[in-house]
VMD Tcl script that builds the backbone (N, CA, C; Angstrom):
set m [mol new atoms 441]
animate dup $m
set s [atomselect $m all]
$s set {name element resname resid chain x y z} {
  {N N UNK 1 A -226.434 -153.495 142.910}
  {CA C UNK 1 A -226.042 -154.532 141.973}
  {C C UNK 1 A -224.942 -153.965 141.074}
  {N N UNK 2 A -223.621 -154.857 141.156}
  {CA C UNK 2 A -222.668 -153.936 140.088}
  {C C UNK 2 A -223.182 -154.146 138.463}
  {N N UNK 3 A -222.783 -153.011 138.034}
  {CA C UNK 3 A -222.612 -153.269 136.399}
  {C C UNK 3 A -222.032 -154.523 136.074}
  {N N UNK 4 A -222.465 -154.969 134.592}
  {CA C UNK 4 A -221.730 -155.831 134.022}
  {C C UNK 4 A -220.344 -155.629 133.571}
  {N N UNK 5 A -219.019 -156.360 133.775}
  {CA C UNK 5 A -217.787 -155.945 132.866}
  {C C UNK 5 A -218.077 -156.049 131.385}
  {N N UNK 6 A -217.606 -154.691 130.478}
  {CA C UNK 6 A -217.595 -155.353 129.114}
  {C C UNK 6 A -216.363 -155.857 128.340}
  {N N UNK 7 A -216.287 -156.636 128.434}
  {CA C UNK 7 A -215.460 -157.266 127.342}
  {C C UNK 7 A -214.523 -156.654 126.056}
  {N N UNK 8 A -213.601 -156.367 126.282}
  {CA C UNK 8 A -213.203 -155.897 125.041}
  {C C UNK 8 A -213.411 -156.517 123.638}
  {N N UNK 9 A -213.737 -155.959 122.432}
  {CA C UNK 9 A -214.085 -156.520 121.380}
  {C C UNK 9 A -212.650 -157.650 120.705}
  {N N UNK 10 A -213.265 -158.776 120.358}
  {CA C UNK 10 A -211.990 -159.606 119.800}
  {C C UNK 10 A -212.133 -159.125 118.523}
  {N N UNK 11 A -212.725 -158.278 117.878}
  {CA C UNK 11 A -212.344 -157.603 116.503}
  {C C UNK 11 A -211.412 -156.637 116.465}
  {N N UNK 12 A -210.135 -156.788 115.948}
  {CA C UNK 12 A -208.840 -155.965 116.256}
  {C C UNK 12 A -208.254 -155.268 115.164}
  {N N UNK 13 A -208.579 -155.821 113.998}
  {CA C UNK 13 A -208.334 -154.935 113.081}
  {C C UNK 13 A -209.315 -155.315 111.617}
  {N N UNK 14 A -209.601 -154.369 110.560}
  {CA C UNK 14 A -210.243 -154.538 110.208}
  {C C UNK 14 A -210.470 -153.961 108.665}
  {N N UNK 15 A -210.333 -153.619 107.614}
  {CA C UNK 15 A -210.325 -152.379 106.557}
  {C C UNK 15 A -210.535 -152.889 105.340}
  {N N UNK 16 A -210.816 -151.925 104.450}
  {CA C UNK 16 A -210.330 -152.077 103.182}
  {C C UNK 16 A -209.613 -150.759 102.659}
  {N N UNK 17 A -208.077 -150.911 101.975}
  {CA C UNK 17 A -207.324 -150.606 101.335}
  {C C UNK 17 A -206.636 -150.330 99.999}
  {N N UNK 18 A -206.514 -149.180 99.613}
  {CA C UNK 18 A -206.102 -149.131 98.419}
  {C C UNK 18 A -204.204 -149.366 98.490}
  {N N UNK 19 A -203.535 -149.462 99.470}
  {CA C UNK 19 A -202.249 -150.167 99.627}
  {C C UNK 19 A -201.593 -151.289 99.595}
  {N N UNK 20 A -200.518 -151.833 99.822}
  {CA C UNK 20 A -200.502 -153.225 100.099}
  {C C UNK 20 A -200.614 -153.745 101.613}
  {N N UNK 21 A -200.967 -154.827 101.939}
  {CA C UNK 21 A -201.110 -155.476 103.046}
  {C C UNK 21 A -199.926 -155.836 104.027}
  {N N UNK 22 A -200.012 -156.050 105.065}
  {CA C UNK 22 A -199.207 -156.565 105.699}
  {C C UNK 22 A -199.400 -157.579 106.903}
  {N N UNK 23 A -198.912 -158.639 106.119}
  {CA C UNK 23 A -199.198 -160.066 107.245}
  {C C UNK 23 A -198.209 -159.368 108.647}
  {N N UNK 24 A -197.618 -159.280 108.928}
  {CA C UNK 24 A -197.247 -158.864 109.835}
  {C C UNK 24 A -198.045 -157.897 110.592}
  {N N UNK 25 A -198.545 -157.111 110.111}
  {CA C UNK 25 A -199.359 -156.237 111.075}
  {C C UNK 25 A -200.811 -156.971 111.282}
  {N N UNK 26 A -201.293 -158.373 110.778}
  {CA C UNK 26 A -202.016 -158.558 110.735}
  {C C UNK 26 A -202.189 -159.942 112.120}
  {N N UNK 27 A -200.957 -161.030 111.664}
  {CA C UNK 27 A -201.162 -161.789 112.920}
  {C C UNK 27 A -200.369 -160.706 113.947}
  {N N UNK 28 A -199.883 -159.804 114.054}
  {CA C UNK 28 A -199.821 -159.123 115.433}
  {C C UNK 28 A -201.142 -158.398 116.298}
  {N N UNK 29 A -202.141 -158.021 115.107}
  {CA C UNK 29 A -203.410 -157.827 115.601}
  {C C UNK 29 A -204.044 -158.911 116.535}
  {N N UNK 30 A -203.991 -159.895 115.917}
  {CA C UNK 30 A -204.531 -161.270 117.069}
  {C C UNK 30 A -203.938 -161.903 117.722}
  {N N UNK 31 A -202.765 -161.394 118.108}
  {CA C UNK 31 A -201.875 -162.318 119.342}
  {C C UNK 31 A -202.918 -162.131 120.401}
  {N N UNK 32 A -202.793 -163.226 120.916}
  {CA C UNK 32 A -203.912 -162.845 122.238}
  {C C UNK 32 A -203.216 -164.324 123.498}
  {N N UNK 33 A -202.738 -163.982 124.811}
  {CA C UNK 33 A -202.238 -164.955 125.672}
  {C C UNK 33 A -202.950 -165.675 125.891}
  {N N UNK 34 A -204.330 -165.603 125.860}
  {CA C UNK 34 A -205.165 -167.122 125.973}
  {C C UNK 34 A -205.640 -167.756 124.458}
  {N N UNK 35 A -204.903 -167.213 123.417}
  {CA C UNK 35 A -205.230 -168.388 121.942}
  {C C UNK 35 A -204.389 -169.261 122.212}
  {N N UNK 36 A -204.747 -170.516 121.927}
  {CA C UNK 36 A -203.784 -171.466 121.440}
  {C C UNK 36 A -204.018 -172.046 120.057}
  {N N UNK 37 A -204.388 -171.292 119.383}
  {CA C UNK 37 A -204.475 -171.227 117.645}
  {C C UNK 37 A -204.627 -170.074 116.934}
  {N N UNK 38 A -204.026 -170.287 116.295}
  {CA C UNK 38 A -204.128 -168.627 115.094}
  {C C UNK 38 A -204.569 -169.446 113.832}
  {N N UNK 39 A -205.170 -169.143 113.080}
  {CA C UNK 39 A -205.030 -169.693 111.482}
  {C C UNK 39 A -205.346 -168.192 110.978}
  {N N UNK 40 A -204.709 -168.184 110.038}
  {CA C UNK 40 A -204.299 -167.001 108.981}
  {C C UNK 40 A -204.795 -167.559 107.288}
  {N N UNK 41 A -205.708 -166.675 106.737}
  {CA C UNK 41 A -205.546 -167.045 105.542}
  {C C UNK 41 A -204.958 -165.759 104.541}
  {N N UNK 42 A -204.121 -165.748 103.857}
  {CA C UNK 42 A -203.755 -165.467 102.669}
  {C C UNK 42 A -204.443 -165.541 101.387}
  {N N UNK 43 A -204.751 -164.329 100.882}
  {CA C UNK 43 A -205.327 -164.937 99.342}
  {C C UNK 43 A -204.366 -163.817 98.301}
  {N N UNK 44 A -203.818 -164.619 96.752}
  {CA C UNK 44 A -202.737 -163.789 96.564}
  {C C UNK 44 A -203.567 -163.957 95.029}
  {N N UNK 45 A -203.170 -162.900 94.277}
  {CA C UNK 45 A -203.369 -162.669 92.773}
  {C C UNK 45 A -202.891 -163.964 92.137}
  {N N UNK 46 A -203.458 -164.865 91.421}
  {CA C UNK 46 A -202.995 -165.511 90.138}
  {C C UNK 46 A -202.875 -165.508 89.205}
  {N N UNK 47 A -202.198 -166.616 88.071}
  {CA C UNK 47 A -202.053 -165.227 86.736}
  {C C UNK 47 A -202.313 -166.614 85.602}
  {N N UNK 48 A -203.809 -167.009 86.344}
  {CA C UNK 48 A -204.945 -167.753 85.631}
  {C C UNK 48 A -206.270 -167.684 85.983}
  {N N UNK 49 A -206.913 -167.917 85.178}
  {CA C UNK 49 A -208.478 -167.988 85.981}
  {C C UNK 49 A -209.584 -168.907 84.847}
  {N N UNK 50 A -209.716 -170.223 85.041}
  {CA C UNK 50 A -210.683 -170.706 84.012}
  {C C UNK 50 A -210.198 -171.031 82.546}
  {N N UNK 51 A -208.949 -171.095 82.533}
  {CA C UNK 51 A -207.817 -171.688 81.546}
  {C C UNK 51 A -207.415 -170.962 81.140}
  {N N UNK 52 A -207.284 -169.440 81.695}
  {CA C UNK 52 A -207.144 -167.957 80.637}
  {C C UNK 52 A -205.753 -167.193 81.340}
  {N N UNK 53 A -205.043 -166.732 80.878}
  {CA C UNK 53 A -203.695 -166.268 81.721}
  {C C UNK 53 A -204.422 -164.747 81.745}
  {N N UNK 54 A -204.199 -164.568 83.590}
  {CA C UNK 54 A -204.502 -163.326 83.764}
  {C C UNK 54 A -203.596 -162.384 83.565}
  {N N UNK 55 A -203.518 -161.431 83.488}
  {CA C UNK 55 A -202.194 -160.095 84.009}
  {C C UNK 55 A -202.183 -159.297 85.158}
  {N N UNK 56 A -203.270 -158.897 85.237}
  {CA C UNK 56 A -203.517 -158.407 86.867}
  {C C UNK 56 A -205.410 -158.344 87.073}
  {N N UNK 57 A -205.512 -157.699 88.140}
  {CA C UNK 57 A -206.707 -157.877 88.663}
  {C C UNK 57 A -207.384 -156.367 89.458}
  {N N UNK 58 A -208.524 -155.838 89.217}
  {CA C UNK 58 A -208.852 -154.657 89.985}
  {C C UNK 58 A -210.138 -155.329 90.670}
  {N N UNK 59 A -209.781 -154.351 92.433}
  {CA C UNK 59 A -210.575 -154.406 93.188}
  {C C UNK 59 A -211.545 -153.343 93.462}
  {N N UNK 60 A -212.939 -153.269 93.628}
  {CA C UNK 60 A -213.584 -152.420 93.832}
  {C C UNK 60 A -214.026 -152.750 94.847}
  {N N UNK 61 A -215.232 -151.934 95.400}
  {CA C UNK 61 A -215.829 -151.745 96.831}
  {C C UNK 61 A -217.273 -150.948 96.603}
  {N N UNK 62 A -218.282 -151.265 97.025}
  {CA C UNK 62 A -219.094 -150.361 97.653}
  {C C UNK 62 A -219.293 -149.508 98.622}
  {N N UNK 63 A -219.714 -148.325 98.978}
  {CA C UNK 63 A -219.561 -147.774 99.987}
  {C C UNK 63 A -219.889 -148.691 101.350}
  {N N UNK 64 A -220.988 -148.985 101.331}
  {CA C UNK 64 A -221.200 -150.118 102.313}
  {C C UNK 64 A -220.370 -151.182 102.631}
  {N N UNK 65 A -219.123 -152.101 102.400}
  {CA C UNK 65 A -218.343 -152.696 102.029}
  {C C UNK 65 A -217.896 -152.877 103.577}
  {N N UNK 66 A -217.130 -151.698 104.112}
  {CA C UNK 66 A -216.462 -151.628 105.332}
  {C C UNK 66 A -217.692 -152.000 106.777}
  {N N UNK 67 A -218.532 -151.197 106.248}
  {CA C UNK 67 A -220.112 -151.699 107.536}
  {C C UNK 67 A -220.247 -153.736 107.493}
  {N N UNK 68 A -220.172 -154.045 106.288}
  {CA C UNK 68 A -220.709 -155.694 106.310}
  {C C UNK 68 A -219.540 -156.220 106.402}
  {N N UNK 69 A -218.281 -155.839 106.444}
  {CA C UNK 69 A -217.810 -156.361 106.695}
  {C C UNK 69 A -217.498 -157.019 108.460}
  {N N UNK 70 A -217.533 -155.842 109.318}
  {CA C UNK 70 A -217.615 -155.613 110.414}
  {C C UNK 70 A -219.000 -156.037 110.963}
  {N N UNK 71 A -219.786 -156.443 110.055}
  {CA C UNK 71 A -221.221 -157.364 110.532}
  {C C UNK 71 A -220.822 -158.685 110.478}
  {N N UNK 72 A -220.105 -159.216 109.354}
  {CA C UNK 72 A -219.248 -160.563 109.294}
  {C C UNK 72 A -218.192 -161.060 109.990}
  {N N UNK 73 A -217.447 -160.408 110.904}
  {CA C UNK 73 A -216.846 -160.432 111.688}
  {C C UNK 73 A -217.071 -160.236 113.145}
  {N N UNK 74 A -218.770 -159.637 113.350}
  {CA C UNK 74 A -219.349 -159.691 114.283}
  {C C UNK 74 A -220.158 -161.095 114.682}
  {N N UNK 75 A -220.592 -161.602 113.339}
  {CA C UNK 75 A -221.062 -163.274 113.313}
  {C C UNK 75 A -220.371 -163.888 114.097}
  {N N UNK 76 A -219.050 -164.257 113.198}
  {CA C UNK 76 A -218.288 -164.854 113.140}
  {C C UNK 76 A -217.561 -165.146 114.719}
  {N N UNK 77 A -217.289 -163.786 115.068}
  {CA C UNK 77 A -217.004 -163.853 116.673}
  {C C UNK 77 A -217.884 -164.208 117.696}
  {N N UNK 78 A -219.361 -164.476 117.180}
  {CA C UNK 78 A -220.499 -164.478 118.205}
  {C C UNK 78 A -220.292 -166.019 118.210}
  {N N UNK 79 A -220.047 -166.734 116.629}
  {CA C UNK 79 A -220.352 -168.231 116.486}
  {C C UNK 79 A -219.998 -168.974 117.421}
  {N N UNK 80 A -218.168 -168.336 117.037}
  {CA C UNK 80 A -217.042 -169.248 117.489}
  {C C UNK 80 A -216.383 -168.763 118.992}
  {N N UNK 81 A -215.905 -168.981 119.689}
  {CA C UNK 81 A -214.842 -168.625 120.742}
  {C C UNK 81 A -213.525 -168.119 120.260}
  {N N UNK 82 A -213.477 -166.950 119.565}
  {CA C UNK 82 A -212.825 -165.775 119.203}
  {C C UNK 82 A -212.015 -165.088 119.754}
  {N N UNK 83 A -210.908 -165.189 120.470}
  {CA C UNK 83 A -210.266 -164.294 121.157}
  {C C UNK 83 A -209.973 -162.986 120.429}
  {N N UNK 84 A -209.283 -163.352 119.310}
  {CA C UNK 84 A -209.070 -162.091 118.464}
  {C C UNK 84 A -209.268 -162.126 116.908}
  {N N UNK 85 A -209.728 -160.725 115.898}
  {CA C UNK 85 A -209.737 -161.303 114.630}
  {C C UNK 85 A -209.288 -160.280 113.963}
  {N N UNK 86 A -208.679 -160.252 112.723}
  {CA C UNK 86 A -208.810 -159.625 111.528}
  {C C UNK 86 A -209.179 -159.862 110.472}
  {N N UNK 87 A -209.225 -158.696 109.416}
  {CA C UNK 87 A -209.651 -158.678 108.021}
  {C C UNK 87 A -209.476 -157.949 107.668}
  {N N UNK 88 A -208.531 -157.617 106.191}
  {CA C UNK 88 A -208.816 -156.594 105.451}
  {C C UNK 88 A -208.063 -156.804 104.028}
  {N N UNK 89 A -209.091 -156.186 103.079}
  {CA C UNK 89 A -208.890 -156.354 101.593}
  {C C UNK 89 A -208.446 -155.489 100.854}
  {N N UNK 90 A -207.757 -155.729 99.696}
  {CA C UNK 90 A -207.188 -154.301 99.188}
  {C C UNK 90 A -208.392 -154.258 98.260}
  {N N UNK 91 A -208.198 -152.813 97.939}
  {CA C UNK 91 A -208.829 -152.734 96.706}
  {C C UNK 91 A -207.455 -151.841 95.299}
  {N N UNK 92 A -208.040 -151.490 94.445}
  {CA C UNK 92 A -207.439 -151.084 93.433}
  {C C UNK 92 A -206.931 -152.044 92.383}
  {N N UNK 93 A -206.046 -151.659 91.979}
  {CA C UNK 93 A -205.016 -152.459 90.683}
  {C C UNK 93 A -204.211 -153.283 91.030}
  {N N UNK 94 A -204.220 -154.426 91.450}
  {CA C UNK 94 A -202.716 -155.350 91.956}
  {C C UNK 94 A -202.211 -156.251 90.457}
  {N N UNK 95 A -201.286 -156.485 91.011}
  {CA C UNK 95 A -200.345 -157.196 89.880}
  {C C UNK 95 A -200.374 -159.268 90.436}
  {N N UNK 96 A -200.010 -159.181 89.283}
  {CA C UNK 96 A -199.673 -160.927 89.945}
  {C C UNK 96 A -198.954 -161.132 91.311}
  {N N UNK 97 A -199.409 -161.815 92.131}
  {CA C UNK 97 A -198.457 -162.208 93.100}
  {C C UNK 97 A -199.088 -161.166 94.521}
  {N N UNK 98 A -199.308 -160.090 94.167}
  {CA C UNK 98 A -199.775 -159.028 95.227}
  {C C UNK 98 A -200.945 -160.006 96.338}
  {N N UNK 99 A -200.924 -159.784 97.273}
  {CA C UNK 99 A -201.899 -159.861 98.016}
  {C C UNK 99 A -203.092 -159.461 98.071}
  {N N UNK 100 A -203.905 -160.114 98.148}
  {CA C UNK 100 A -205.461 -159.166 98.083}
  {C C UNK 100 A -206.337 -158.994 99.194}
  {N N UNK 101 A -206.202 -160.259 99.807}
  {CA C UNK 101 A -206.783 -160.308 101.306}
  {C C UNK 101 A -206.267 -161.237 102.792}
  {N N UNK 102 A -206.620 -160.720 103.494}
  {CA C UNK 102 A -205.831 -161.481 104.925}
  {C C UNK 102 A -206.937 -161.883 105.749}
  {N N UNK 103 A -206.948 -163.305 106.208}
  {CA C UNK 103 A -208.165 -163.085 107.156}
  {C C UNK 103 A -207.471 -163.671 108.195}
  {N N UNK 104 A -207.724 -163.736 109.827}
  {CA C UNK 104 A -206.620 -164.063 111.256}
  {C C UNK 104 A -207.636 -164.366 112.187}
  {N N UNK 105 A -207.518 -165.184 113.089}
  {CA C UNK 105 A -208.694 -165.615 113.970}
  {C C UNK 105 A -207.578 -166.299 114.790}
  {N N UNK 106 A -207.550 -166.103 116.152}
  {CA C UNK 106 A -206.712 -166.405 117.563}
  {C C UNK 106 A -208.213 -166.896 118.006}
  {N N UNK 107 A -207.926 -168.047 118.787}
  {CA C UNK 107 A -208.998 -169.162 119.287}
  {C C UNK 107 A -208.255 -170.063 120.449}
  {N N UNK 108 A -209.195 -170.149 121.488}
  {CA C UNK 108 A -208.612 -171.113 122.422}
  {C C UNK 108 A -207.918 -172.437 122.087}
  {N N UNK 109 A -208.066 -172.922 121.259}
  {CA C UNK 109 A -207.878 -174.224 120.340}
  {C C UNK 109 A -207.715 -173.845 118.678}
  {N N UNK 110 A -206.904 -175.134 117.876}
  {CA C UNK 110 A -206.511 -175.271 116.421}
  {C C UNK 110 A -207.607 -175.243 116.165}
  {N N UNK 111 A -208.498 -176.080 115.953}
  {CA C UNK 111 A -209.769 -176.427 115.358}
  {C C UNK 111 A -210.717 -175.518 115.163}
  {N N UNK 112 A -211.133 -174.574 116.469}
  {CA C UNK 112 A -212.028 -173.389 116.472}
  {C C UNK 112 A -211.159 -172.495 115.613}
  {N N UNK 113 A -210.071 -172.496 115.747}
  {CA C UNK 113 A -209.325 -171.300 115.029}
  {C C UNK 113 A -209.400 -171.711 113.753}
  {N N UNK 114 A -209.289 -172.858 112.834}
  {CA C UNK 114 A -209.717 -172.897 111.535}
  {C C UNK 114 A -210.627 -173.067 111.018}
  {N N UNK 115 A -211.890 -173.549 111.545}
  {CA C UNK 115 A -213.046 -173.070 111.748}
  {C C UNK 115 A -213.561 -171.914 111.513}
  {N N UNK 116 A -213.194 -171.202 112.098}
  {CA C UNK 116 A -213.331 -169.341 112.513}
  {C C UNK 116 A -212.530 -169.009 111.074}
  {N N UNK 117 A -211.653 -168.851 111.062}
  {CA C UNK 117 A -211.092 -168.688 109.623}
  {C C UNK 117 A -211.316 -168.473 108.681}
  {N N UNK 118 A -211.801 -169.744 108.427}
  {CA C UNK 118 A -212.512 -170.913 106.984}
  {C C UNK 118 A -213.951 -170.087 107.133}
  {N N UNK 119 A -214.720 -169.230 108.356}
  {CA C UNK 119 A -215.871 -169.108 108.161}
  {C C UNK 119 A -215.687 -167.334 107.595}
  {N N UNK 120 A -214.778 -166.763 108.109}
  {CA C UNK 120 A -214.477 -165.446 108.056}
  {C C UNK 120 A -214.070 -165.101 106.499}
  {N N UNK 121 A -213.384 -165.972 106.091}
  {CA C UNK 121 A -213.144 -165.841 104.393}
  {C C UNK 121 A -214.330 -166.057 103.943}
  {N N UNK 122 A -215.206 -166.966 104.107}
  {CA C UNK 122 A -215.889 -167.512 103.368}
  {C C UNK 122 A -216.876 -166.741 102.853}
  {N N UNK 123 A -217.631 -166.218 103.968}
  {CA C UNK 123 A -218.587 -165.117 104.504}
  {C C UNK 123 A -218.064 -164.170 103.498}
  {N N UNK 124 A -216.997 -163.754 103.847}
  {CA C UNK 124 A -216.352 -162.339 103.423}
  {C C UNK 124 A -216.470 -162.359 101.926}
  {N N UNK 125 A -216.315 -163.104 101.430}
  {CA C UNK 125 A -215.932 -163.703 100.093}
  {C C UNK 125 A -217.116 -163.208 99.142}
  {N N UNK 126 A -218.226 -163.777 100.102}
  {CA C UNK 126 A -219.615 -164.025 99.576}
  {C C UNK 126 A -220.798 -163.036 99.812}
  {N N UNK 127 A -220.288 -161.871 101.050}
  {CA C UNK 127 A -221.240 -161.059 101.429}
  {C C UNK 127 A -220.812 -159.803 101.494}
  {N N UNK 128 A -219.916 -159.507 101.440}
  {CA C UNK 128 A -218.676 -158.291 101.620}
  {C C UNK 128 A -218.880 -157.631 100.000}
  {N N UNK 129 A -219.402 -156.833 99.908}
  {CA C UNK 129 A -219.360 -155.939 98.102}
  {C C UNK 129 A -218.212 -155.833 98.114}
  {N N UNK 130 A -217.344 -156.783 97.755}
  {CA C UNK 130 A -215.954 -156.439 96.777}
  {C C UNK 130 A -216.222 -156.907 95.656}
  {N N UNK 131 A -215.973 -156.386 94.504}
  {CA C UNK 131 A -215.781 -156.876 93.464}
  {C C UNK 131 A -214.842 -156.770 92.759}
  {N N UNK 132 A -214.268 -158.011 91.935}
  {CA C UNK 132 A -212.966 -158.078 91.309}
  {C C UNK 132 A -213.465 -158.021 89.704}
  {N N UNK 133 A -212.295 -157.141 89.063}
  {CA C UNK 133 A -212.155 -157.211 87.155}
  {C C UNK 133 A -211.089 -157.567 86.898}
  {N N UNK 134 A -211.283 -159.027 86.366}
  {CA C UNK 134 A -209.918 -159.661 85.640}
  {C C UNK 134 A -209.711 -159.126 84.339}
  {N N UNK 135 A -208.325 -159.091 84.508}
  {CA C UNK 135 A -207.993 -158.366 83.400}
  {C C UNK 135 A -206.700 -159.299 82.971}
  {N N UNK 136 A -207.080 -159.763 81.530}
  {CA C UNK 136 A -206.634 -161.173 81.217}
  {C C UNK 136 A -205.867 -161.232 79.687}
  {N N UNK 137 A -204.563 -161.757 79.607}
  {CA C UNK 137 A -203.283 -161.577 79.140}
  {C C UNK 137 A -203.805 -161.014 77.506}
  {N N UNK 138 A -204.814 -161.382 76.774}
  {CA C UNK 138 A -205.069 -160.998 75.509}
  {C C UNK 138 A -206.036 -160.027 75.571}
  {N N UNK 139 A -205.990 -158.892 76.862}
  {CA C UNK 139 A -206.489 -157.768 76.675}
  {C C UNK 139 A -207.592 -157.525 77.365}
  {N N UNK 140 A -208.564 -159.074 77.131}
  {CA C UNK 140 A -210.113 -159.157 77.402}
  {C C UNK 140 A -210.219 -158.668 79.307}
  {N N UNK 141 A -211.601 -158.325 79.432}
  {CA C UNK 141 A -211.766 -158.018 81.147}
  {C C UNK 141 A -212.765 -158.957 81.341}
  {N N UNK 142 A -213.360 -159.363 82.685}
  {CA C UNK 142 A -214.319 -159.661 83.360}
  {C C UNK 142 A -214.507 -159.331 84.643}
  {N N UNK 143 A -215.842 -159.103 84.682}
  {CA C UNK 143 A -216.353 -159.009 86.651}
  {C C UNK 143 A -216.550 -160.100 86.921}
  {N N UNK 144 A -215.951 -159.765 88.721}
  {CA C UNK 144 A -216.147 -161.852 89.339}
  {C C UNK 144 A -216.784 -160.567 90.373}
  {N N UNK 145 A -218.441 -162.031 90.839}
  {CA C UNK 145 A -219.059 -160.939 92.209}
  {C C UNK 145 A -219.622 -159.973 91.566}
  {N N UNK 146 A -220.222 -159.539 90.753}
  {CA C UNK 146 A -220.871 -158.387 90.574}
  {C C UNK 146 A -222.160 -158.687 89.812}
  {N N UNK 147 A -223.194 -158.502 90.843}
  {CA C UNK 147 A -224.533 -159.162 90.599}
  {C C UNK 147 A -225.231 -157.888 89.732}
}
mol reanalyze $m
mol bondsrecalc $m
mol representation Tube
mol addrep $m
């Protein structure tokens, strides 16, 4: 009886970073010849939060951080029909405008691919130990995410 083929993993790239990001290296991670959808999300520093002008923003991490993340992206690919995915968040000090996170999902179809997306941020958002400290134009700080 032959072995089973295994599949190469559609998880292609993946991290968290104290650098800046690069969309480019990111939908090149999920080109894949049988997607016929990519959706990409972008999430960028704002320089408000709750009527308050921010100035910048710090990212932290737990050690565990990089493991759940790669559990959330293991979901996520089991859910949906996944050809390829990424993720990865910065951490540290960003300024207004900086990038903070990228999420990429290549899918046989538009729909699964924003789907997949929309589920990969979401997740990530919510289960991933990042935590952010706003740090807000009259000096004051706060933690967002930090239970």
């Amino acid at each position: 009886m032959p072995l089973p083929t295994l599949l190469p993993s559609p998880i292609r790239l993946l991290g968290l970073r104290d650098t800046p990001l690069s969309l480019d290296e990111v939908y090149g991670a999920v080109g894949d010849d049988a997607a016929g959808g990519t959706a990409l999300f972008v999430g960028t520093v704002r320089d408000h939060d709750g009527g308050r002008s921010v100035s910048s923003l710090e990212y932290s991490a737990h050690p565990s951080a990089e493991a759940e993340l790669r559990r959330v992206a293991e979901e996520v690919a089991a859910e949906f029909p996944v050809r390829a995915l990424a993720a990865v968040h910065r951490t540290g000090l960003l300024a207004i405008g900086d990038v903070a996170v990228i999420t990429a999902v290549s899918c046989p179809h538009r729909a699964e691919a924003f789907a997949a997306c929309r589920k990969l941020i979401d997740t990530l958002k919510h289960e991933v130990p990042v935590w952010k400290r706003q740090i807000f134009a009259d000096g004051a700080t706060e933690w967002v995410g930090a239970c």
